[in-house]
GUKE-343971 format. One record per atom (N, C-alpha, C, O): chain; x, y, z; residue in three letters. Coordinates in pm, whole numbers. Example, Ala and Ser with C-alpha at 12.3 -4.5 7.8 and 13.67 -1.06 7.14 Angstrom:
   chain       px       py       pz   resn
       A     1319     -569      780    ALA
       A     1230     -450      780    ALA
       A     1320     -330      780    ALA
       A     1424     -332      846    ALA
       A     1285     -225      708    SER
       A     1367     -106      714    SER
       A     1290        3      787    SER
       A     1341      114      804    SER
END
This chain:
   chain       px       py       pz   resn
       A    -1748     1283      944    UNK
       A    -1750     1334     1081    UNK
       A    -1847     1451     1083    UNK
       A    -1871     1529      990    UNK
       A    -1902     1451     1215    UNK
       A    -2024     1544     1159    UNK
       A    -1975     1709     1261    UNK
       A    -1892     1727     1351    UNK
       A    -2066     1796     1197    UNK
       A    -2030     1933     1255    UNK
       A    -2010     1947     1403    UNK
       A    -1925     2028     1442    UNK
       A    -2092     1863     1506    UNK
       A    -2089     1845     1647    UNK
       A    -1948     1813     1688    UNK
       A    -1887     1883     1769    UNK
       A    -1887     1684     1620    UNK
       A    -1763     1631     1652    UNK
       A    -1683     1704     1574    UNK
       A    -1648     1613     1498    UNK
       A    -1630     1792     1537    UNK
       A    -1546     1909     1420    UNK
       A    -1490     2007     1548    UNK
       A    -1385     2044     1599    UNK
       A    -1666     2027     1564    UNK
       A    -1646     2172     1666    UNK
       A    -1580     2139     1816    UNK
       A    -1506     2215     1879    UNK
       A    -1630     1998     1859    UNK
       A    -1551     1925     1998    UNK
       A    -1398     1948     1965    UNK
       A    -1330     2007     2049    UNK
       A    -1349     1910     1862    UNK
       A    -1214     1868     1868    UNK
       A    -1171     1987     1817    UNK
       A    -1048     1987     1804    UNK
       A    -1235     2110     1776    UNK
       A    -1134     2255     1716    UNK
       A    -1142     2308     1858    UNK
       A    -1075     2410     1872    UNK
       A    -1208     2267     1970    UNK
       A    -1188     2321     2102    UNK
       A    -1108     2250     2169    UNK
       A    -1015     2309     2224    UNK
       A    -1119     2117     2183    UNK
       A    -1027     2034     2235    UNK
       A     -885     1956     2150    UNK
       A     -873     1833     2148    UNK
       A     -792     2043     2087    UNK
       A     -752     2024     1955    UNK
       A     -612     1958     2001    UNK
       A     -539     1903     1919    UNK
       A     -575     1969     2156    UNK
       A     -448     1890     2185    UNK
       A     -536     1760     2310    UNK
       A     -471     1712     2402    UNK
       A     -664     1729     2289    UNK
       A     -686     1603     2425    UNK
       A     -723     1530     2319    UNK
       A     -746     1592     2215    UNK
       A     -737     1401     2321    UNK
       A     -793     1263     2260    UNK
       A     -939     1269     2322    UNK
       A     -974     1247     2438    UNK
       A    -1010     1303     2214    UNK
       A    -1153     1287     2199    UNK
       A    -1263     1133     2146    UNK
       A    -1308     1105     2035    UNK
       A    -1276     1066     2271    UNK
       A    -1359      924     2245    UNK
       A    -1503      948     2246    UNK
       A    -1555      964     2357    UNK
       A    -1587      955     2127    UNK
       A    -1685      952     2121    UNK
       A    -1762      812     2151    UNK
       A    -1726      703     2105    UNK
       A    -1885      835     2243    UNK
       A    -1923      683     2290    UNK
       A    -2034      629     2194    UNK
       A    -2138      678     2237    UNK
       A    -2065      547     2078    UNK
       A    -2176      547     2023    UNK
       A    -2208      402     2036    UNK
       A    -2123      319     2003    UNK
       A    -2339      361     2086    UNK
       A    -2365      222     2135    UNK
       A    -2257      168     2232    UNK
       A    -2232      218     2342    UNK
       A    -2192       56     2176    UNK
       A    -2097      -39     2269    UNK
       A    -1980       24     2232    UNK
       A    -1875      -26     2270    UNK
       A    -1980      102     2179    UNK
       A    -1820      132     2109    UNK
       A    -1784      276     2107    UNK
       A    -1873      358     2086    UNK
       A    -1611      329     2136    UNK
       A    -1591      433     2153    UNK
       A    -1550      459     2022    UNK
       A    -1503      362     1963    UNK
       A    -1556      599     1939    UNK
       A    -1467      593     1815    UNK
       A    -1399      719     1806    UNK
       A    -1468      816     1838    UNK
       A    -1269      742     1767    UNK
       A    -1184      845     1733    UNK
       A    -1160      887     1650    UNK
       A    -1179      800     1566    UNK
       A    -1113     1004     1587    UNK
       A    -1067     1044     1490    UNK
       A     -963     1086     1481    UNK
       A     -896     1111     1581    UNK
       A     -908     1114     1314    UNK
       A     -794     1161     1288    UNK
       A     -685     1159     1345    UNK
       A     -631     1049     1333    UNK
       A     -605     1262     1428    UNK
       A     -490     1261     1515    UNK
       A     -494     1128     1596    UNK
       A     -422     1029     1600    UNK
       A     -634     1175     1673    UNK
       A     -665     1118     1789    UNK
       A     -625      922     1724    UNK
       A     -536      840     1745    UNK
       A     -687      926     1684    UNK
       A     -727      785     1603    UNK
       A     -596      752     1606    UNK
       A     -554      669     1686    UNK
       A     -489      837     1487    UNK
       A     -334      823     1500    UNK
       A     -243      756     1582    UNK
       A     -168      662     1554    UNK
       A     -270      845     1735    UNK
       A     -253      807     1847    UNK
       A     -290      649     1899    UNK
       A     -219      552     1924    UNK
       A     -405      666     1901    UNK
       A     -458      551     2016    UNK
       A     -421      449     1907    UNK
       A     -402      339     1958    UNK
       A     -400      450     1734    UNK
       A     -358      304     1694    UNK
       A     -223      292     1701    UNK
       A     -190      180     1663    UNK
       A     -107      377     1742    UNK
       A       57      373     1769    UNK
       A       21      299     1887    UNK
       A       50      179     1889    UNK
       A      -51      362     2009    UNK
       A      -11      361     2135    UNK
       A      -70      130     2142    UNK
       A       -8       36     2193    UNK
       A     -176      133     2082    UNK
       A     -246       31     2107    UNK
       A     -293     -104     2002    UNK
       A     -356     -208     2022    UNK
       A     -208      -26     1846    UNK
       A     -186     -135     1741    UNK
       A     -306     -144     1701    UNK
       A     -332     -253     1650    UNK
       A     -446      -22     1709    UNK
       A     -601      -51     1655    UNK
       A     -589      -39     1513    UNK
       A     -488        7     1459    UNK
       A     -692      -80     1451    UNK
       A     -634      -22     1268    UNK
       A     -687       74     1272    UNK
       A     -739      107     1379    UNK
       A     -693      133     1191    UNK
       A     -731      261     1127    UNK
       A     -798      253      958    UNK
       A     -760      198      854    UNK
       A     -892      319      988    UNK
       A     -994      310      854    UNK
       A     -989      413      834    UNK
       A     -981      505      915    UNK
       A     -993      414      699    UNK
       A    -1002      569      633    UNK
       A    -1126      575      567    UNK
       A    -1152      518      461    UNK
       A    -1218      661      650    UNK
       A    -1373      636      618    UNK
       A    -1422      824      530    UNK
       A    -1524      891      547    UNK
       A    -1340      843      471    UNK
       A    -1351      960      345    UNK
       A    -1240     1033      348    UNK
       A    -1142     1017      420    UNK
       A    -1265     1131      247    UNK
       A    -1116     1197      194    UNK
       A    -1038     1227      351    UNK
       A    -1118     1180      432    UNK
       A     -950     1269      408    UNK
       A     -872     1289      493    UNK
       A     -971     1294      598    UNK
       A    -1024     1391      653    UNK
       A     -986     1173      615    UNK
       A    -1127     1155      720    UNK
       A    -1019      988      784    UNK
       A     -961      919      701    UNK
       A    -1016      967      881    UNK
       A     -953      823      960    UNK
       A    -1030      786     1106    UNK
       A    -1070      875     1181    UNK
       A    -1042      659     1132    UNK
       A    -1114      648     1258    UNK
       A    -1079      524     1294    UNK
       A    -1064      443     1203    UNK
       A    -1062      490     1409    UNK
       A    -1062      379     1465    UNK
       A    -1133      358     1592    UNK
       A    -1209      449     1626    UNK
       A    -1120      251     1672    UNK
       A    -1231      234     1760    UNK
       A    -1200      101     1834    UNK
       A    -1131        8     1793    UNK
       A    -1258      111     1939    UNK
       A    -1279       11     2063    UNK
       A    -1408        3     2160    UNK
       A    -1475      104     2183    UNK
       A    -1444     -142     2225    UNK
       A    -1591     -165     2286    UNK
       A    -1544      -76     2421    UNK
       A    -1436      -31     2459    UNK
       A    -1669      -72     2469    UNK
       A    -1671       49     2590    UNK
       A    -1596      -47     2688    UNK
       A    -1518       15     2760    UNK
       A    -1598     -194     2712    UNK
       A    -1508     -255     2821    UNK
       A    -1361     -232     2784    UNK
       A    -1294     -286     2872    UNK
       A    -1285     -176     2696    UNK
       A    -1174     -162     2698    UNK
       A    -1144       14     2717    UNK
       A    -1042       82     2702    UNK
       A    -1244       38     2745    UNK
       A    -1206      188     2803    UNK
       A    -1126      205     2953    UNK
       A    -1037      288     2975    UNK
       A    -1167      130     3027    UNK
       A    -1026      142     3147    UNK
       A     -928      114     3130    UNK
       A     -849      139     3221    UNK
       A     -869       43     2999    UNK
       A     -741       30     2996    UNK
       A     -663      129     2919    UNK
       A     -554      177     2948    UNK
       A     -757      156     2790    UNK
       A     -715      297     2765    UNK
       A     -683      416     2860    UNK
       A     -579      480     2874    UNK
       A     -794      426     2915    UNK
       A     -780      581     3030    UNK
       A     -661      555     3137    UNK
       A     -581      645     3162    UNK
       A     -657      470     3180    UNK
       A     -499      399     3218    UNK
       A     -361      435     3122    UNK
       A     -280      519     3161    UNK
       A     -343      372     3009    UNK
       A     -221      425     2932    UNK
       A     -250      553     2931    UNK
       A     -197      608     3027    UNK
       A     -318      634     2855    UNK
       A     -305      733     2857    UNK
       A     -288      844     2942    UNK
       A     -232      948     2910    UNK
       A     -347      815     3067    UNK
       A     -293      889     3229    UNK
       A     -145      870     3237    UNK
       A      -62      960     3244    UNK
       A     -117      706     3236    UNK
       A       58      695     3259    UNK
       A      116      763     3151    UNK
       A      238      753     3161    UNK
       A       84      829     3052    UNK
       A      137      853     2934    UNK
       A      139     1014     2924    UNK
       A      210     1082     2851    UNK
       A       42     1057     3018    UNK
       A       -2     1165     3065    UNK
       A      -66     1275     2920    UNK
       A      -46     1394     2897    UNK
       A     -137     1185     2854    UNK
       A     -239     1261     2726    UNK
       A     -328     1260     2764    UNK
       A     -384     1158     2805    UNK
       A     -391     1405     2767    UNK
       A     -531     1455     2791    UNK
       A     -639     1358     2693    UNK
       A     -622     1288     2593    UNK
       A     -746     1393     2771    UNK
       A     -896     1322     2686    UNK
       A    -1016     1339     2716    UNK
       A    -1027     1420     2808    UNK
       A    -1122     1295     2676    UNK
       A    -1259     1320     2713    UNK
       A    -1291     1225     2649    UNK
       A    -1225     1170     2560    UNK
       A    -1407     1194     2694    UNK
       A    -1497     1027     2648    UNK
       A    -1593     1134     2650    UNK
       A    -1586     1236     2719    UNK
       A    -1689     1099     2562    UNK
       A    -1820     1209     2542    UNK
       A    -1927     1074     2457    UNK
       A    -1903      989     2372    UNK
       A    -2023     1105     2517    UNK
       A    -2166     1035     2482    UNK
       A    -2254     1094     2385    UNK
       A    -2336     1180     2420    UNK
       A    -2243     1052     2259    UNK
       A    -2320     1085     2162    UNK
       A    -2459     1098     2201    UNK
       A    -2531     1192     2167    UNK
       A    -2510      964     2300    UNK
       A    -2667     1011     2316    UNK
       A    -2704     1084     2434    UNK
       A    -2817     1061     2479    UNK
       A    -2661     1133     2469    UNK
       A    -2627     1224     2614    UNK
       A    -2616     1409     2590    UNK
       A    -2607     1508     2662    UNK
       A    -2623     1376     2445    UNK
       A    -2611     1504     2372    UNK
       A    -2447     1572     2353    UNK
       A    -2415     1691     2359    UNK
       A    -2360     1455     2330    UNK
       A    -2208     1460     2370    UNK
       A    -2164     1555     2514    UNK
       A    -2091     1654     2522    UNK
       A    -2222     1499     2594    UNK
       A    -2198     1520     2718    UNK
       A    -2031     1477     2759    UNK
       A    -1973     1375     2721    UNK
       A    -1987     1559     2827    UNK
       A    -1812     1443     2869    UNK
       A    -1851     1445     2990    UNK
       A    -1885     1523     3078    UNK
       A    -1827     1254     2954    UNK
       A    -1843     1172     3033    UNK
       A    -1695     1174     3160    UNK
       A    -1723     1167     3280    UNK
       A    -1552     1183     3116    UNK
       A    -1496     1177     3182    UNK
       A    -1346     1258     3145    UNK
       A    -1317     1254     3025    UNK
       A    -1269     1317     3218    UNK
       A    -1216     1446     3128    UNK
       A    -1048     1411     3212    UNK
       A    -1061     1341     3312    UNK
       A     -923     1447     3185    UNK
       A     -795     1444     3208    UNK
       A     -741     1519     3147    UNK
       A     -729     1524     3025    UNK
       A     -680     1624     3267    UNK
       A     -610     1743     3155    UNK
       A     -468     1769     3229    UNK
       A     -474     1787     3350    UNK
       A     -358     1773     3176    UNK
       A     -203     1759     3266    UNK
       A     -144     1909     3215    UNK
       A      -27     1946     3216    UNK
       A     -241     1967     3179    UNK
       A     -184     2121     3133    UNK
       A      -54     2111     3071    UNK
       A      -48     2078     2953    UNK
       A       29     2130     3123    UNK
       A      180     2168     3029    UNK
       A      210     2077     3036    UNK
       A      319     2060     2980    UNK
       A      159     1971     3092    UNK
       A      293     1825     3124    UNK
       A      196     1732     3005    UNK
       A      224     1615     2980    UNK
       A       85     1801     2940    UNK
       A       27     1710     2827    UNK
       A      109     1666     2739    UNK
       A      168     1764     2695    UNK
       A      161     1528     2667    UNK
       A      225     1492     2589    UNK
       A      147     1445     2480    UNK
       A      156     1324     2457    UNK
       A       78     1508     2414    UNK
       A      -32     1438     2293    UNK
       A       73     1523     2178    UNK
       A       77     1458     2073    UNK
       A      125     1599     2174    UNK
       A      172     1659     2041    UNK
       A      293     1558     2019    UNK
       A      321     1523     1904    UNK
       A      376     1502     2146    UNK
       A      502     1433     2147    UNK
       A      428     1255     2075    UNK
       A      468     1201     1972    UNK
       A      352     1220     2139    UNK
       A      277     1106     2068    UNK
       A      226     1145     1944    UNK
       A      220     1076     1842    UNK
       A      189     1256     1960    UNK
       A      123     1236     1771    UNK
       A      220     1237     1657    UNK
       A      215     1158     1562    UNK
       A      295     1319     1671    UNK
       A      434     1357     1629    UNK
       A      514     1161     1592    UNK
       A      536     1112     1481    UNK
       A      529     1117     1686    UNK
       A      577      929     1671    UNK
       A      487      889     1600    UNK
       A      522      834     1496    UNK
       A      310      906     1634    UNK
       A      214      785     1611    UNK
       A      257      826     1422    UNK
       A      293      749     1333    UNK
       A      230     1003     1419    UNK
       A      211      977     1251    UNK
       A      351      965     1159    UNK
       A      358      956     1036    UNK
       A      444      968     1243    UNK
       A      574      927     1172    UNK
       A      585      709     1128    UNK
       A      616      650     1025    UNK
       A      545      662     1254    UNK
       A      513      528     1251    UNK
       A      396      458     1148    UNK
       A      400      354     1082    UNK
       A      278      573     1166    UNK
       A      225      516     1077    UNK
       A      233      554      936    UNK
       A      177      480      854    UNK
       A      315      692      884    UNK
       A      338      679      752    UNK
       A      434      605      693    UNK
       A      427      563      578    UNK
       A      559      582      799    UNK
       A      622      447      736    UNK
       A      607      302      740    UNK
       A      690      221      700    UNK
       A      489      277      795    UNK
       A      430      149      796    UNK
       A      331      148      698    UNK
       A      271       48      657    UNK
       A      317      269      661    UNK
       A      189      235      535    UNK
       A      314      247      381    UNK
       A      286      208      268    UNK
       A      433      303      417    UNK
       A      516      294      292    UNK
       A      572      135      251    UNK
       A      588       83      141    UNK
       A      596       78      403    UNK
       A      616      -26      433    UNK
       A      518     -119      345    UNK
       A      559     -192      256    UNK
       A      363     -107      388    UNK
       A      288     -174      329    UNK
       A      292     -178      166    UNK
       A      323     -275       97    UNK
       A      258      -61      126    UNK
       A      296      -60      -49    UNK
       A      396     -105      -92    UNK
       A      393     -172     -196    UNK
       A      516      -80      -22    UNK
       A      611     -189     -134    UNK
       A      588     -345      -91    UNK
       A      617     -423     -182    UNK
       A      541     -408       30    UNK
       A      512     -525       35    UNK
       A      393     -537      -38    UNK
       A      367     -655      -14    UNK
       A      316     -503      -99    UNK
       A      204     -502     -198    UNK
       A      265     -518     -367    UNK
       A      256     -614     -443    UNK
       A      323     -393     -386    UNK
       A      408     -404     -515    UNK
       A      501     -514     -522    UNK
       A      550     -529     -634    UNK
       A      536     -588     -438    UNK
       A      656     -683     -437    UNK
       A      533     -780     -480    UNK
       A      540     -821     -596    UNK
       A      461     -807     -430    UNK
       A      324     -931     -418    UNK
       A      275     -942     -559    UNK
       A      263    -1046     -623    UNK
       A      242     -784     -610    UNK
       A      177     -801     -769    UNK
       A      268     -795     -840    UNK
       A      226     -773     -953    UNK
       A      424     -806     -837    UNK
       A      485     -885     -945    UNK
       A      572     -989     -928    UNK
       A      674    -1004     -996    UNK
       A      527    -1076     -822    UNK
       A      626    -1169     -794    UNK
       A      642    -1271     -908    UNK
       A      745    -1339     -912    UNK
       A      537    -1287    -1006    UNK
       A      544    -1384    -1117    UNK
       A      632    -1301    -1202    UNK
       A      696    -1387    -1262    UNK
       A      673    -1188    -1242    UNK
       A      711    -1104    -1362    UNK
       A      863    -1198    -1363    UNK
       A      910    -1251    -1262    UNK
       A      914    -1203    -1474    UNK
       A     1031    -1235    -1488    UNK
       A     1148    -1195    -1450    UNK
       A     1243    -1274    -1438    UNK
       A     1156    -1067    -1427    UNK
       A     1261     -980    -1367    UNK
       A     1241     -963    -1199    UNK
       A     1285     -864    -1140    UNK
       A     1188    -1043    -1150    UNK
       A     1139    -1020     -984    UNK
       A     1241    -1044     -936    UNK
       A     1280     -960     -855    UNK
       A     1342    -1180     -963    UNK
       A     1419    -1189     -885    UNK
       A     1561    -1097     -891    UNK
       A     1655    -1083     -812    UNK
       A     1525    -1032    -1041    UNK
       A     1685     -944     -979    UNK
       A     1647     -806     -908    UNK
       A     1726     -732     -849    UNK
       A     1475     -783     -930    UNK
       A     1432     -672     -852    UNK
       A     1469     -713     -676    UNK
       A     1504     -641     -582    UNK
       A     1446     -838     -684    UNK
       A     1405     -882     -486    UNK
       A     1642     -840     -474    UNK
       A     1704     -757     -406    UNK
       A     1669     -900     -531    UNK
       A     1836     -892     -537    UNK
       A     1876     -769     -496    UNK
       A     1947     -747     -397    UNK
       A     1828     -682     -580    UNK
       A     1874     -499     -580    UNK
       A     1856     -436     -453    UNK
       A     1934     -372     -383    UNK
       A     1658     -489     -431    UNK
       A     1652     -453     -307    UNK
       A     1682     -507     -197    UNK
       A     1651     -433     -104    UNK
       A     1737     -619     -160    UNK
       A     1791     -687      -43    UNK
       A     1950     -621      -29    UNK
       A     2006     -576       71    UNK
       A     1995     -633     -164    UNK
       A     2138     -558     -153    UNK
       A     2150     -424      -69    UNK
       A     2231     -392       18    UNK
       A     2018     -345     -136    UNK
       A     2034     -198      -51    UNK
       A     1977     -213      143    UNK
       A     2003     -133      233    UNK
       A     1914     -313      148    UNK
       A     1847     -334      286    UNK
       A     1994     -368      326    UNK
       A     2054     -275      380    UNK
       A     2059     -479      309    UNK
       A     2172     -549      394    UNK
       A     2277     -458      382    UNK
       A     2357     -458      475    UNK
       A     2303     -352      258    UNK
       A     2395     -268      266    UNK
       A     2404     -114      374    UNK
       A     2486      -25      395    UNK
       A     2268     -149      419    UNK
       A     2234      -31      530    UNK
       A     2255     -102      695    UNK
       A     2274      -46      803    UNK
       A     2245     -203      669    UNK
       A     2244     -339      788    UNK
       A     2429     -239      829    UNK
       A     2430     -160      924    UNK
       A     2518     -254      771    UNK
       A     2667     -252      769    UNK
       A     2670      -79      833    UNK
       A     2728      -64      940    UNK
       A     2630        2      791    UNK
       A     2627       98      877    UNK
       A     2595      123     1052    UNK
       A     2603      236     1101    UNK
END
């Protein structure tokens, strides 16, 4: 992420910042967080605590839509425009981006815990002891089911 987009978002540090580059908008970090809870985008992790995801500029009205009903601030800003904002929403106190980010990164760290043990289950499903491993752990899943 480069120094231009650092300094946008240490000013704009509670709105969802869509940078427009070619056909495509792209987000970062939090932001990124967000818009993949709210909208199921993936998320790439494109360097050390660096994340981004992204969408074509025709799905920008539907974004700016949820996120109005959702009432999270934002700015769409044009990289070749000299990051100009293009279009801006701000709900002052009634902003809910900390209440979404707060879900998006709780959801997505247990969906990525989620993922690793469905990974670890995968690279030893041949081992000999798998099935009393899959046993142990179904026991503790169905024994939480009863609560």
């Amino acid at each position: 992420m480069n120094k231009i987009i650092e300094t946008i978002k240490e000013i704009h540090n509670r709105d969802i910042c869509m940078f427009k580059v070619g056909t495509f908008y792209h987000i970062y970090n939090k932001d990124a967080e967000i818009l993949s809870y709210i909208f199921k985008y993936k998320i790439k992790e494109i360097g050390e605590n660096l994340k981004e995801c992204g969408f074509p500029i025709t799905a920008l009205p539907k974004v700016m839509a949820k996120l109005e009903n959702l009432k999270i601030n934002y700015l769409t800003l044009d990289r070749r425009n000299n990051y100009d904002v293009d279009a801006k929403e701000d709900y002052k106190k009634l902003n809910n981006y900390e209440k979404y980010y707060e879900k998006a990164h709780r959801y997505i760290n247990n969906n990525n815990r989620i993922k690793n043990l469905t990974m670890f289950l995968e690279e030893n499903i041949e081992k000999e002891n798998f099935k009393e491993l899959m046993k142990n752990l179904e026991d503790v899943v169905y024994e939480r089911r009863k609560i």
